[in-house]
C-alpha positions as CSV (number, residue, x, y, z in Angstrom):
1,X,-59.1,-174.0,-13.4
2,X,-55.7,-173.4,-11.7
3,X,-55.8,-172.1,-8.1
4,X,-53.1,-169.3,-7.7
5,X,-54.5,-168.0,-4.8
6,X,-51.1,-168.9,-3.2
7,X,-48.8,-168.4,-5.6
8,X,-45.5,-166.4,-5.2
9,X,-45.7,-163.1,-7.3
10,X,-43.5,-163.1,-10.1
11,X,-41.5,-159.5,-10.4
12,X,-39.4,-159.1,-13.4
13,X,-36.2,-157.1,-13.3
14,X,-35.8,-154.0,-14.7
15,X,-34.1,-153.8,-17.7
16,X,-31.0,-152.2,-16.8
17,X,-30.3,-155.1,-14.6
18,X,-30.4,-158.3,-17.0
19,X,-27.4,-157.5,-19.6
20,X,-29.5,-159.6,-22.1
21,X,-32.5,-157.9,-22.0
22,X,-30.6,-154.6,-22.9
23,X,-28.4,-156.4,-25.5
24,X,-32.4,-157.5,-27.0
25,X,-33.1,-154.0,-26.9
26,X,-30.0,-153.1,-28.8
27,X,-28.4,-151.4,-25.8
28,X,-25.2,-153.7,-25.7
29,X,-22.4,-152.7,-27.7
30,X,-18.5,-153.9,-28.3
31,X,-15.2,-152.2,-29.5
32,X,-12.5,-153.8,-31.2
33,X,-9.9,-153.2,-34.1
34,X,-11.7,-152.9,-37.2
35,X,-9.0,-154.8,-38.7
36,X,-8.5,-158.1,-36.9
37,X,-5.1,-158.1,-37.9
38,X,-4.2,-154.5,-36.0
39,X,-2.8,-155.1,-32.3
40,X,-2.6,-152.0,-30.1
41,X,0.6,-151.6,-27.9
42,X,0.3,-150.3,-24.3
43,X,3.1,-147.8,-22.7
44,X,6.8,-148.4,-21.5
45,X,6.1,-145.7,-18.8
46,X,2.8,-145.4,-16.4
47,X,1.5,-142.6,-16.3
48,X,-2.7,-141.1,-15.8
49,X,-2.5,-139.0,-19.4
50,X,-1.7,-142.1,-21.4
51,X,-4.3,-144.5,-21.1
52,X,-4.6,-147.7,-23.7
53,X,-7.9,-147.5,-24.2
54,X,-10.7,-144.6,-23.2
55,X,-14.4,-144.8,-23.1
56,X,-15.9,-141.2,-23.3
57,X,-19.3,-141.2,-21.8
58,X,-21.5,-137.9,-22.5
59,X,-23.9,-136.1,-20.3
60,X,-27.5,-138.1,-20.2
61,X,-25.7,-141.5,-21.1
62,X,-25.0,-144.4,-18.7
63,X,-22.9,-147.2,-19.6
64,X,-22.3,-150.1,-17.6
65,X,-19.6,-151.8,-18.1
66,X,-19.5,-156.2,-19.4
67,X,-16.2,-157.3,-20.0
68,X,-12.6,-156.4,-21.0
69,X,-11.1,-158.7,-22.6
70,X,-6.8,-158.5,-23.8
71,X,-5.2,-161.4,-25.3
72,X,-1.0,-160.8,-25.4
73,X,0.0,-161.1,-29.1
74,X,3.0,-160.2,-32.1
75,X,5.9,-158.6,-30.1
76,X,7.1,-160.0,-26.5
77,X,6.6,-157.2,-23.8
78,X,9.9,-156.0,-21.8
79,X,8.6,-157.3,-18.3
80,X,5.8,-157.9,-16.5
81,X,3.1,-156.0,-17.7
82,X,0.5,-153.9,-15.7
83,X,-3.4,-154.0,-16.4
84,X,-5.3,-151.2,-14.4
85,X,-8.6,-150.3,-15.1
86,X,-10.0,-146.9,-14.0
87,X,-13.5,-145.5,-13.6
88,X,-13.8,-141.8,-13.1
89,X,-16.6,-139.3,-13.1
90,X,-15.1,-136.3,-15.5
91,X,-14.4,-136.8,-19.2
92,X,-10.7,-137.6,-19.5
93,X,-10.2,-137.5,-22.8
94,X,-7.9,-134.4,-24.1
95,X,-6.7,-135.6,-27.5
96,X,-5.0,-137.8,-30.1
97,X,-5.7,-141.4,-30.4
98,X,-7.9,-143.4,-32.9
99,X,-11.5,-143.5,-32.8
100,X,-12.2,-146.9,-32.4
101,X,-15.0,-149.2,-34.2
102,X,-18.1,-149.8,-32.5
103,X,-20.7,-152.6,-32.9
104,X,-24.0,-153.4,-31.7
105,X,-24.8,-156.6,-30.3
106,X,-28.1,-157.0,-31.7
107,X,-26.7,-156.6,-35.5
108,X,-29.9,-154.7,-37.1
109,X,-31.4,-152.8,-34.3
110,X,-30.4,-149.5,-36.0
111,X,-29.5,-147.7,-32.6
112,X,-25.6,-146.1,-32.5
113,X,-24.0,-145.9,-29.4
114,X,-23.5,-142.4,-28.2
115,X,-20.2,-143.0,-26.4
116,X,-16.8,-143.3,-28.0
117,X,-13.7,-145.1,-27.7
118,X,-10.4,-144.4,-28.2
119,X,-6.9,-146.3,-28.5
120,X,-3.7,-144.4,-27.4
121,X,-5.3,-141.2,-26.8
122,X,-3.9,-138.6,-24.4
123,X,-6.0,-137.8,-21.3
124,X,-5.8,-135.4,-18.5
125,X,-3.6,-135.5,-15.7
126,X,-6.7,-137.0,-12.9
127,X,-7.0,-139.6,-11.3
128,X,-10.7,-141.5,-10.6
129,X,-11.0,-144.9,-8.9
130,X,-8.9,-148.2,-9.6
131,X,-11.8,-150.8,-10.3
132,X,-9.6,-153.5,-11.5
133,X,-5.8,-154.3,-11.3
134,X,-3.8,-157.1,-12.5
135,X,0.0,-158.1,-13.2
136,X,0.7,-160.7,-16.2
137,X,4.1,-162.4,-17.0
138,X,5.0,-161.2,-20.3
139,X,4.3,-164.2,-22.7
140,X,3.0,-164.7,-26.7
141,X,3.8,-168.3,-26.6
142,X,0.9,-171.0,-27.2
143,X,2.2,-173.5,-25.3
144,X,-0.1,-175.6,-23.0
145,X,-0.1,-173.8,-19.5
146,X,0.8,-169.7,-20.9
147,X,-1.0,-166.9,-19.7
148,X,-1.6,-164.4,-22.3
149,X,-5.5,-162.8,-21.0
150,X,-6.4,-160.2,-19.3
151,X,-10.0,-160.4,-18.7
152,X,-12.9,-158.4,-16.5
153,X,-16.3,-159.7,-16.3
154,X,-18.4,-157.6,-13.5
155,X,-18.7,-160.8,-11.3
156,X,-19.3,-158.6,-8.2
157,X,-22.3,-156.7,-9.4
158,X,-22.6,-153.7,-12.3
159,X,-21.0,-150.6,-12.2
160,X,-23.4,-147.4,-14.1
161,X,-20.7,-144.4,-15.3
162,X,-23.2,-141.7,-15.7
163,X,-21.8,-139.1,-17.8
164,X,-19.9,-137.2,-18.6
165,X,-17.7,-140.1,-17.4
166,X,-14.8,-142.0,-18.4
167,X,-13.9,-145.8,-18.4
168,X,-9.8,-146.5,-18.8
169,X,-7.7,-149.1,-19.4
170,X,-3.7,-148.5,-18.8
171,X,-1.1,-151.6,-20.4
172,X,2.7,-150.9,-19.4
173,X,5.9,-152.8,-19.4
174,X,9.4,-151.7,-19.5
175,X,11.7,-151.3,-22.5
176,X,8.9,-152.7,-24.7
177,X,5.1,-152.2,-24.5
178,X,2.6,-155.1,-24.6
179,X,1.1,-156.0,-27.5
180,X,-2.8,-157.1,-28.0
181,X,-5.8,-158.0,-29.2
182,X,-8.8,-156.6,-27.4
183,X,-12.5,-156.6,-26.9
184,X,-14.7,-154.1,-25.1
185,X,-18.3,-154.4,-24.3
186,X,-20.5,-152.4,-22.1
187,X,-24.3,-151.8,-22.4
188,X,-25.5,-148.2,-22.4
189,X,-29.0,-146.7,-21.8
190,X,-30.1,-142.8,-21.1
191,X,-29.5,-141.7,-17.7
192,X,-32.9,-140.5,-17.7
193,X,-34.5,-144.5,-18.3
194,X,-32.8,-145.0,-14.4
195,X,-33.9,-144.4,-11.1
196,X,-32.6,-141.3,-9.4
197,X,-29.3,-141.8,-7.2
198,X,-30.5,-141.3,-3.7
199,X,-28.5,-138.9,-1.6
C-alpha cells in the first residue's frame, strides 16, 4: 500500500482557466470566411464606427478571447497597414456587415455559440480599451523573409468580456485597404458558470 500521508494535494483548475478543457466541453469556437476563397478588406480611413471585424457578446455570456489570426493576401495595401484590437464593455454593433460563420471546435458537441460576428459592419462612435496594436509593411509576396501575419495569442494571461460586450478588430491603410484571410477563436461560457467580480 502507497503511503500519501505526505503527498502534495493535487487541485485542478477550473474550467474556464484551461482553454482545452472548455474546447472538450464544446465551449471553444472559431470564425472564418465560409468560403476560403473570400478575403475581407479593411478601411482606407481609421475611424471607431468601422471596425473589420466585430464580436457581439450578449448579456449572461462571457467570451474569452484565443487568438486572431490575419494573413495579408490578393491586392497589395496602399501603405503600412494598422492592426488595432479593441475590447469594450457596451455592444458596439449598430448595423450592416455580414454575419460571419461560426464553428465549434469540438465538431459534434451540438452546442451554438450565442455570440456573433460580423465583417465590415458599422458600429457606434465609442471608444473601449486598445488590447493590442501592431503596424505591418504592406506585403502579399511569398518570398523567404515577408511578413504578411498579424497574430494575437493571449500570452499575458485571458481576458473574460462579459456581455453585453464587444471584441474589435480595425485594418487600415491608405489609398488601398488590406486584404486578408482571417481566423477568430475565443471560448465562451455563461457568465453565471464564473465567480463573481469582486469590487
Amino acid at each position: 500500500q502507497i503511503d500519501r500521508t505526505n503527498a502534495p494535494i493535487q487541485v485542478e483548475e477550473p474550467i474556464w482557466l484551461d482553454p482545452s478543457r472548455l474546447a472538450v466541453a464544446g465551449r471553444v469556437f472559431y470564425a472564418s470566411d465560409g468560403d476560403f476563397n473570400d478575403v475581407l478588406t479593411g478601411t482606407t480611413t481609421l475611424a471607431n464606427t468601422t471596425p473589420t471585424l466585430l464580436v457581439r457578446i450578449p448579456r449572461g455570456q462571457t467570451v474569452i478571447p484565443l487568438m486572431v489570426a490575419m494573413n495579408q493576401t490578393g491586392t497589395v495595401a496602399g501603405g503600412d497597414i494598422d492592426v488595432i484590437m479593441e475590447f469594450d464593455d457596451v455592444d458596439r454593433y449598430a448595423s450592416g456587415g455580414a454575419n460571419e460563420t461560426v464553428f465549434n471546435a469540438r465538431t459534434n458537441s451540438g452546442r451554438p455559440s450565442q455570440v456573433e460576428v460580423w465583417s465590415l459592419p458599422t458600429a457606434t462612435g465609442a471608444y473601449g480599451i486598445t488590447a493590442w496594436r501592431l503596424r505591418l509593411a504592406a506585403d502579399v509576396s511569398p518570398a523567404e523573409g515577408a511578413v504578411q501575419e498579424a497574430l494575437w495569442q493571449p500570452d499575458a494571461g485571458l481576458v473574460y468580456l462579459d456581455g453585453p460586450a464587444s471584441w474589435l478588430i480595425f485594418t487600415n491603410a491608405a489609398t488601398t485597404g488590406p486584404s486578408w484571410y482571417w481566423t477568430l477563436k475565443w471560448a465562451e461560457v455563461p457568465t453565471a458558470m464564473l465567480p463573481l467580480a469582486s469590487t
